[in-house]
MARMAR-19584 format. One record per residue (C-alpha): residue number from 0; x, y, z; chain. Coordinates in nm, 3 decimals. Layout:
// MARMAR-19584
@seke:NUM; u:X; v:Y; w:Z; gumi:A
...
This chain:
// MARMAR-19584
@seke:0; u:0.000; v:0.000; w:0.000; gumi:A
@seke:1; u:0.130; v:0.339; w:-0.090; gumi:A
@seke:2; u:0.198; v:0.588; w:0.142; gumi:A
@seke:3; u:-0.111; v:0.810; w:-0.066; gumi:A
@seke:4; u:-0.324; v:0.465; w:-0.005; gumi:A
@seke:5; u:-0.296; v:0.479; w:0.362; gumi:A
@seke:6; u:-0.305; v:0.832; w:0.464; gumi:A
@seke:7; u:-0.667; v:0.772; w:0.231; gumi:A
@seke:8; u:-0.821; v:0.520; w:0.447; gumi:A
@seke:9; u:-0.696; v:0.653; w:0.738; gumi:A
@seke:10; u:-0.894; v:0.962; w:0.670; gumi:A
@seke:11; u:-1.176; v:0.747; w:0.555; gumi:A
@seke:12; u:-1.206; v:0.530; w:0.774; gumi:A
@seke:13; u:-1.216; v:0.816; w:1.059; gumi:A
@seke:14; u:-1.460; v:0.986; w:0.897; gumi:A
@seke:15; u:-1.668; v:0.698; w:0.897; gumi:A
@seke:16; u:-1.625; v:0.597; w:1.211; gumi:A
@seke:17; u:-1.685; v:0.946; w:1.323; gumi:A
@seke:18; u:-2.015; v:0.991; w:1.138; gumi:A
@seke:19; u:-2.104; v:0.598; w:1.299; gumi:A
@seke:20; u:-2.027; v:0.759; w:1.636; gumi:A
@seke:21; u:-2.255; v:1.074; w:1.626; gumi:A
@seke:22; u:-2.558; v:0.868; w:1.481; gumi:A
@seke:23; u:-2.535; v:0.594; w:1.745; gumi:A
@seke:24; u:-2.634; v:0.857; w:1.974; gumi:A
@seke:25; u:-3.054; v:0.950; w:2.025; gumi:A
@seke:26; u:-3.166; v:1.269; w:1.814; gumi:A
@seke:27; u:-3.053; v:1.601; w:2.010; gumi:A
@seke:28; u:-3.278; v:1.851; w:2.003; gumi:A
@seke:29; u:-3.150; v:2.246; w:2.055; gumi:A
@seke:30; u:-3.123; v:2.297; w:2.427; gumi:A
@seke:31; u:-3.420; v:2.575; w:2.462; gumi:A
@seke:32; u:-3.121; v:2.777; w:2.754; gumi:A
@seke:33; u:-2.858; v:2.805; w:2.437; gumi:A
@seke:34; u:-3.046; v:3.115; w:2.367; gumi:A
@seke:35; u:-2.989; v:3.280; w:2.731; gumi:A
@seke:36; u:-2.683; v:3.483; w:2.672; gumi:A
@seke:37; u:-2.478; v:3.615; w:2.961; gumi:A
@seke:38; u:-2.496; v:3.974; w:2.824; gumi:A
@seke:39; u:-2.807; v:4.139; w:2.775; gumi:A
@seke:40; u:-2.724; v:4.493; w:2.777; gumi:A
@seke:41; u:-2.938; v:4.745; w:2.567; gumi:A
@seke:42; u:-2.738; v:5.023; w:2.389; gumi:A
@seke:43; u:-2.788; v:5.237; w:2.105; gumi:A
@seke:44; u:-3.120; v:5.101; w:2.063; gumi:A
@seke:45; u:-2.994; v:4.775; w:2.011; gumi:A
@seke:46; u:-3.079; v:4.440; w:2.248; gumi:A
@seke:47; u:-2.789; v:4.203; w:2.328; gumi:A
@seke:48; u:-2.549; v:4.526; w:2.182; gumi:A
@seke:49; u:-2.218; v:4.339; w:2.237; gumi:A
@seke:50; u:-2.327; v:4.028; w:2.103; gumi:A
@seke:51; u:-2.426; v:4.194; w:1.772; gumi:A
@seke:52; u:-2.221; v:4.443; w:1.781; gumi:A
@seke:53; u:-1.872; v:4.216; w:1.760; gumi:A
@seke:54; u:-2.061; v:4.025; w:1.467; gumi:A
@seke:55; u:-1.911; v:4.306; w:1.254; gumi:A
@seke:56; u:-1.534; v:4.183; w:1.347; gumi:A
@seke:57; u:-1.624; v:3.928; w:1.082; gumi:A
@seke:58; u:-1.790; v:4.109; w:0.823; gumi:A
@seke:59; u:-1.454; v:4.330; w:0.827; gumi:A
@seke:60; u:-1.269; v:4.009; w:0.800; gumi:A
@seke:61; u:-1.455; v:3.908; w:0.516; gumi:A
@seke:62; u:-1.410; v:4.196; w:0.331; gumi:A
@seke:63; u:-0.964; v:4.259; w:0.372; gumi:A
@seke:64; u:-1.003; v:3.862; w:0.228; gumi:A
@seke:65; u:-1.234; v:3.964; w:-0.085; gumi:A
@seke:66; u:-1.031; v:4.295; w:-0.100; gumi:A
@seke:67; u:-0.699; v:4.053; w:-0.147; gumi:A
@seke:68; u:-0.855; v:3.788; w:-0.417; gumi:A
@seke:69; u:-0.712; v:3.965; w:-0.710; gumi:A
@seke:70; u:-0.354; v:3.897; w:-0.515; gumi:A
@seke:71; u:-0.372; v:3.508; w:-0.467; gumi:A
@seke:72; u:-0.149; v:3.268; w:-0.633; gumi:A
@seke:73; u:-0.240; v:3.122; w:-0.985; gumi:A
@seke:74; u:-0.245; v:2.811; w:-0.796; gumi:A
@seke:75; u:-0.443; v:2.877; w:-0.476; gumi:A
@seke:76; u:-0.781; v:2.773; w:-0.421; gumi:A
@seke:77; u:-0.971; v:3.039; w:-0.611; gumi:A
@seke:78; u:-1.289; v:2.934; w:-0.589; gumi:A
@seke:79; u:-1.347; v:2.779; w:-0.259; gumi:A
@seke:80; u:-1.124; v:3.070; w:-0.105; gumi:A
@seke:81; u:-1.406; v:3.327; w:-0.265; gumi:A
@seke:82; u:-1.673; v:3.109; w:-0.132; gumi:A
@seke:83; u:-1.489; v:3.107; w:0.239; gumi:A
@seke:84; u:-1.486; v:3.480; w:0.186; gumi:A
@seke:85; u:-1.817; v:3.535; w:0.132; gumi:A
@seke:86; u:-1.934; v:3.269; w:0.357; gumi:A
@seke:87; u:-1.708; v:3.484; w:0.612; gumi:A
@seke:88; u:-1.932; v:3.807; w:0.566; gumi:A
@seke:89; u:-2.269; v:3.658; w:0.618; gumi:A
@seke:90; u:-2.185; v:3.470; w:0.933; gumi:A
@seke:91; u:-2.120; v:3.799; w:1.068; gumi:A
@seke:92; u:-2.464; v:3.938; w:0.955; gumi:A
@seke:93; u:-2.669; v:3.596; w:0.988; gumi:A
@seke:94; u:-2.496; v:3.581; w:1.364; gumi:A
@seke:95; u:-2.606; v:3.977; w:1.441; gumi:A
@seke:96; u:-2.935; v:3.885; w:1.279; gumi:A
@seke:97; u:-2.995; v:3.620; w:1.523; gumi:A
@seke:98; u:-2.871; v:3.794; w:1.856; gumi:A
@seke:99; u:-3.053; v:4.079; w:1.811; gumi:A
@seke:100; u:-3.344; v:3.825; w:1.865; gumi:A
@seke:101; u:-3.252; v:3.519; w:1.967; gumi:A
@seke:102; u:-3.465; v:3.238; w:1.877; gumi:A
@seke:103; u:-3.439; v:2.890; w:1.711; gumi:A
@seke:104; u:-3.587; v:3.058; w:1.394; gumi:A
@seke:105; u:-3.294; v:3.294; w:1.391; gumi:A
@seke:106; u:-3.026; v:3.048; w:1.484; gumi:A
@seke:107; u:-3.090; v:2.909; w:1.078; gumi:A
@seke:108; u:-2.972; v:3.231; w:0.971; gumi:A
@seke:109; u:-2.641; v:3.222; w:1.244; gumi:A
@seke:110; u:-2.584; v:2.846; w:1.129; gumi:A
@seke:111; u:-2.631; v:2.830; w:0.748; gumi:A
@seke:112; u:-2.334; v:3.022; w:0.654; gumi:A
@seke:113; u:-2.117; v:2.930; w:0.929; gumi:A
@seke:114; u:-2.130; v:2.530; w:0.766; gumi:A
@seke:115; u:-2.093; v:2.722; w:0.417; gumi:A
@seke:116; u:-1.735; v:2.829; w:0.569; gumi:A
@seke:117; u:-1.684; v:2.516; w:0.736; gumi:A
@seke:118; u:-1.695; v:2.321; w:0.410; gumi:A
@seke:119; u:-1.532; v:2.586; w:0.163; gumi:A
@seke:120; u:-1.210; v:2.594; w:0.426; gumi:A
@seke:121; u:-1.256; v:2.181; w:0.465; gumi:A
@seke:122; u:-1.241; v:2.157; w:0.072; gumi:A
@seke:123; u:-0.954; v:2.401; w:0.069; gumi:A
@seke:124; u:-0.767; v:2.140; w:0.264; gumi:A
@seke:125; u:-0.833; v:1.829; w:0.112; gumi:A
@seke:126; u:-0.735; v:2.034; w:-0.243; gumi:A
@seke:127; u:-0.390; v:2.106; w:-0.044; gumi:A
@seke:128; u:-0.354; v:1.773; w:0.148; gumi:A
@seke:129; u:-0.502; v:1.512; w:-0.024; gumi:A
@seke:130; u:-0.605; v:1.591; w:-0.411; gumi:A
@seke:131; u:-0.661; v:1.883; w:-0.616; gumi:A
@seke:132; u:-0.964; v:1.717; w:-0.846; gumi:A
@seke:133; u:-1.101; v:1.586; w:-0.515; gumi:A
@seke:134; u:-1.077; v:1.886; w:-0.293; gumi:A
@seke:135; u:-1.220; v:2.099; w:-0.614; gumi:A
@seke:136; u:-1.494; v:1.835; w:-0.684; gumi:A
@seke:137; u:-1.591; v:1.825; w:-0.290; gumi:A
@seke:138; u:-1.659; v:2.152; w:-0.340; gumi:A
@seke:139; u:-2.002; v:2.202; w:-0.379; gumi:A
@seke:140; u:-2.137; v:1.881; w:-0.271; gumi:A
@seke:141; u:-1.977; v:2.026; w:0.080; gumi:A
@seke:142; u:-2.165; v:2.320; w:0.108; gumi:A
@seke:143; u:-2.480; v:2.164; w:-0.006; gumi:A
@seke:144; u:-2.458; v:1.871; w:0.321; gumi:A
@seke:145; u:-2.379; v:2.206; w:0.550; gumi:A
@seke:146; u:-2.680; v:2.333; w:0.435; gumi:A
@seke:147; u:-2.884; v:2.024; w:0.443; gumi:A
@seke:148; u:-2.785; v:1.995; w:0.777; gumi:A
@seke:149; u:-2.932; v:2.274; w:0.902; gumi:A
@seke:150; u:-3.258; v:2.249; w:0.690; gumi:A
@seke:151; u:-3.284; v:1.951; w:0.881; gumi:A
@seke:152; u:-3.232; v:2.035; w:1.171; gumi:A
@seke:153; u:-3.489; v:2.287; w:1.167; gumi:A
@seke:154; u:-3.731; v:2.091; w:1.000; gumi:A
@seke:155; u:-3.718; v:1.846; w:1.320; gumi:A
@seke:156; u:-3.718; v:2.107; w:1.543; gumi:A
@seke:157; u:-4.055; v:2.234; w:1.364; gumi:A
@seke:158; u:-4.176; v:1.875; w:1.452; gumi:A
@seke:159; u:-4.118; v:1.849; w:1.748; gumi:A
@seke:160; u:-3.780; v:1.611; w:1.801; gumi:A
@seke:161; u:-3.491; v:1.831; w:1.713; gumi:A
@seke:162; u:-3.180; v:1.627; w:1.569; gumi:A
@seke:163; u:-2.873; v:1.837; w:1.597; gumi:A
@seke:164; u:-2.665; v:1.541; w:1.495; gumi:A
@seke:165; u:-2.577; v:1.634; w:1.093; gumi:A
@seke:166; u:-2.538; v:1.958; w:1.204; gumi:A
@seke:167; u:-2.285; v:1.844; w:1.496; gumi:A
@seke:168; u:-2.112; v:1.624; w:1.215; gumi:A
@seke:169; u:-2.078; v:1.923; w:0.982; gumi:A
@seke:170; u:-1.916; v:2.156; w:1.240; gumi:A
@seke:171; u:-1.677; v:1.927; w:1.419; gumi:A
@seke:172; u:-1.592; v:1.664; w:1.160; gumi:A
@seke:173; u:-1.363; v:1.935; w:0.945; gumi:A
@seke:174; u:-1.176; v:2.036; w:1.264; gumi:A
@seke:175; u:-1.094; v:1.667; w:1.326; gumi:A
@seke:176; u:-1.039; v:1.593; w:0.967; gumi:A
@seke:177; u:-0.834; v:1.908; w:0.925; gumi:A
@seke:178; u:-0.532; v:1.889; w:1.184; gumi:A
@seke:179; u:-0.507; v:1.518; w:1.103; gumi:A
@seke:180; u:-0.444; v:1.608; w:0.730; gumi:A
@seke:181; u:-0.226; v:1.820; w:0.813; gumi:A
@seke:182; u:-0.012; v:1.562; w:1.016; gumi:A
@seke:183; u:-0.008; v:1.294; w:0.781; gumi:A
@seke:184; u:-0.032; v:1.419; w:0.497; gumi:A
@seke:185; u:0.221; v:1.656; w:0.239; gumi:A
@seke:186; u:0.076; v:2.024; w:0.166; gumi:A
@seke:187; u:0.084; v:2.165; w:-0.182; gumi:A
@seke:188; u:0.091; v:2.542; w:-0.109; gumi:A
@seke:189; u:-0.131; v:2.629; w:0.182; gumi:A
@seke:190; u:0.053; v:2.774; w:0.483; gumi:A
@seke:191; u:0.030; v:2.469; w:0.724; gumi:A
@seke:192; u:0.103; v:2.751; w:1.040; gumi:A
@seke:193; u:-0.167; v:2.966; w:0.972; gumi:A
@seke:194; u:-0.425; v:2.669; w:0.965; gumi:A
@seke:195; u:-0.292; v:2.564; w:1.307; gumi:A
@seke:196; u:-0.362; v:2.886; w:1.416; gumi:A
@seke:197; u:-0.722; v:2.824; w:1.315; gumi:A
@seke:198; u:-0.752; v:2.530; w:1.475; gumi:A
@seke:199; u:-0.611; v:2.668; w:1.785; gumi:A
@seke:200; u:-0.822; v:2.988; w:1.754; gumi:A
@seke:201; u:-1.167; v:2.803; w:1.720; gumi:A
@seke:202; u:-1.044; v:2.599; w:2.029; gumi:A
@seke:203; u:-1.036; v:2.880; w:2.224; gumi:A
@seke:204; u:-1.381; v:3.001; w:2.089; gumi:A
@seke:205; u:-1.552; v:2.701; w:2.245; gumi:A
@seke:206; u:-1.375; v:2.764; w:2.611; gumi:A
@seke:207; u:-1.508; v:3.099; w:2.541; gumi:A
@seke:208; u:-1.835; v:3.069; w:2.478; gumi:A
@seke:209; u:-1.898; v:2.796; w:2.785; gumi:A
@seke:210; u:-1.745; v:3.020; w:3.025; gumi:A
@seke:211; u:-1.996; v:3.292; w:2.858; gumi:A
@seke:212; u:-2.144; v:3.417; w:3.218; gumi:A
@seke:213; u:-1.857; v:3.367; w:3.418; gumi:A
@seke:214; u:-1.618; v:3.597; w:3.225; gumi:A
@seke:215; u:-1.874; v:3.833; w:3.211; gumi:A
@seke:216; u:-1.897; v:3.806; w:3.559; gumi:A
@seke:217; u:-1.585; v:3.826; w:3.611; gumi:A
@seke:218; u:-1.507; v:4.148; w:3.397; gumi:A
@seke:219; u:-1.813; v:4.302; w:3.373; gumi:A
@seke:220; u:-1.750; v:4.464; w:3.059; gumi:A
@seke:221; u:-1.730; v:4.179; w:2.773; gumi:A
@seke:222; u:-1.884; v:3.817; w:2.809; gumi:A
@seke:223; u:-1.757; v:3.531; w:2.679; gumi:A
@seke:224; u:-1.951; v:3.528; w:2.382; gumi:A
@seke:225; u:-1.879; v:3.825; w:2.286; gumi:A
@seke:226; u:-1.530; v:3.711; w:2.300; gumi:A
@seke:227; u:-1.592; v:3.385; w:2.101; gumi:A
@seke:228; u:-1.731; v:3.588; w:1.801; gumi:A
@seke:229; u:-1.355; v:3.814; w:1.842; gumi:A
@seke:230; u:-1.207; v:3.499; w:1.831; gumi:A
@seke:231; u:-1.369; v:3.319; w:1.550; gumi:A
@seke:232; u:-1.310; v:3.630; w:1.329; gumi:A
@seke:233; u:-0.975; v:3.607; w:1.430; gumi:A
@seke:234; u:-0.956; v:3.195; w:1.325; gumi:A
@seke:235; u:-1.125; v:3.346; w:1.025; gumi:A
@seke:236; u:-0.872; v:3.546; w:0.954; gumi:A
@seke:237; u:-0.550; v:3.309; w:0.993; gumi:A
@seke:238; u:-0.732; v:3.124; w:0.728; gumi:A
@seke:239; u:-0.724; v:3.380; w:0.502; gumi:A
@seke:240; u:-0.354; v:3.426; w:0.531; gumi:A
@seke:241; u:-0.331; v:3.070; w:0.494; gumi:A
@seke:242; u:-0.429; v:3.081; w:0.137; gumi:A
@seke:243; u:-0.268; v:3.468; w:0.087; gumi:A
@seke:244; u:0.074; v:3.306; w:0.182; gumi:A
@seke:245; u:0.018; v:3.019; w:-0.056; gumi:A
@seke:246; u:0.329; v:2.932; w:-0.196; gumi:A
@seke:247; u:0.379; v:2.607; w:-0.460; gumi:A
C-alpha cells in the first residue's frame, strides 16, 4: 500500500467511524437555555449590543479577504477561497441577525453560513492535502450537506424532536479531519502555520463561549460570547492568510 493509499483510508475510515459515532447517539434537540446569553445589555437602541455588535469583526474580515482575491497565487484555491470569503461576511450578519433576537428561527440564519465556511475551508484542505480534483470536486457537494444539515435540523425542530446530529457532524468533523491532514499528509501550497492557528483559535472560541457568564462576571465589561465571536473572526482570519501566503 502506498503511502497516498494509507493516509486515504486513514482519513476514511475516521470519517466513517466518526459519522457511525454521532448517529449511534438519540436525536438532540436544541437545548431551549442556548439562547440565554450572559450579556443582555441594551445600547444604542440595540438588544444584546455586544453580542451583535462584535458580529461586525467578521464582516470586516470578510471583506480585507475579498479585497486581497485579485492577489492570490495562480495556484491557490480560487474558488473555494471566494466562497470562504463570502461565507465569512454573512456569518457575521446571519450571527447579528440572530442575537438581536434570539430564537431557534434565527439560529438558521447564524448556522447556514457558518457550515458554508466550514466546508469551503474543509475543501480548501483536502485540495492542499489530499487531491486537487477531489478537494475541487468536494466543493459544492460540501456546502450543499452544511446546508442540508441545518434544513434539517430545523425541519425536526418544527416537529417536534430536534436532531442536531448532521449539524454536529458538519461543524466538528472538518476540525478533526483538518489537523489530522495536516499531520499525515504533504501540503501543496497552503501555509500549514496559519491553519494551526485556526484550529487553535476556534479551540479557544468554544472555552469561550462555555465560560460565557462567568467571564462576564468576572469582567463586567465583555462576556464570553462576545469574546468567542472576536475569536472566531480572528480563526477566520489566519485562514485567510493561509491561502494569501500560498506558496507552490
Amino acid at each position: 500500500m502506498s503511502g497516498k493509499n494509507w493516509q486515504g483510508w486513514f482519513l476514511g475510515a475516521v470519517t466513517a467511524s466518526a459519522i457511525a459515532a454521532a448517529f449511534w447517539f438519540a436525536p438532540i434537540p436544541q437545548d431551549p437555555a442556548y439562547h440565554d446569553f450572559a450579556d443582555r445589555r441594551f445600547l444604542c437602541g440595540t438588544p444584546n449590543f455586544w453580542n451583535v455588535f462584535s458580529n461586525l469583526l467578521f464582516v470586516l474580515v470578510g471583506a480585507f479577504a475579498l479585497s486581497r482575491f485579485s492577489r492570490l497565487h495562480p495556484s491557490a484555491p480560487r474558488t473555494a477561497y471566494l466562497v470562504f470569503c463570502i461565507g465569512a461576511v454573512f456569518v457575521g450578519l446571519g450571527s447579528a441577525y440572530y442575537h438581536y433576537a434570539p430564537t431557534t428561527q434565527t439560529l438558521v440564519w447564524d448556522r447556514l453560513p457558518m457550515t458554508v465556511a466550514f466546508m469551503a475551508l474543509f475543501s480548501m484542505v483536502v485540495r492542499d492535502r489530499i487531491s486537487e480534483p477531489l478537494g475541487n470536486a468536494m466543493l459544492w457537494p460540501l456546502i450543499l450537506a452544511g446546508a442540508a444539515s441545518v434544513g434539517y435540523w430545523y425541519w425536526t425542530e418544527l416537529q417536534g424532536r430536534g436532531d442536531l446530529r448532521a449539524y454536529g457532524v458538519v461543524q466538528f468533523l472538518p476540525m478533526l479531519l483538518i489537523p489530522l491532514m495536516l499531520m499525515v499528509c504533504t501540503g501543496k501550497g497552503l501555509r500549514a502555520p496559519w491553519l494551526w492557528g485556526t484550529l487553535g483559535t476556534y479551540a479557544l472560541t468554544k472555552v469561550a463561549e462555555y465560560f460565557d457568564k462567568a467571564i462576564y462576571d468576572g469582567t463586567g465589561i465583555v462576556s464570553g460570547h462576545s469574546v468567542k465571536h472576536a475569536l472566531a473572526a480572528l480563526a477566520v482570519l489566519w485562514a485567510v492568510f493561509a491561502v494569501l501566503r500560498f506558496r507552490r
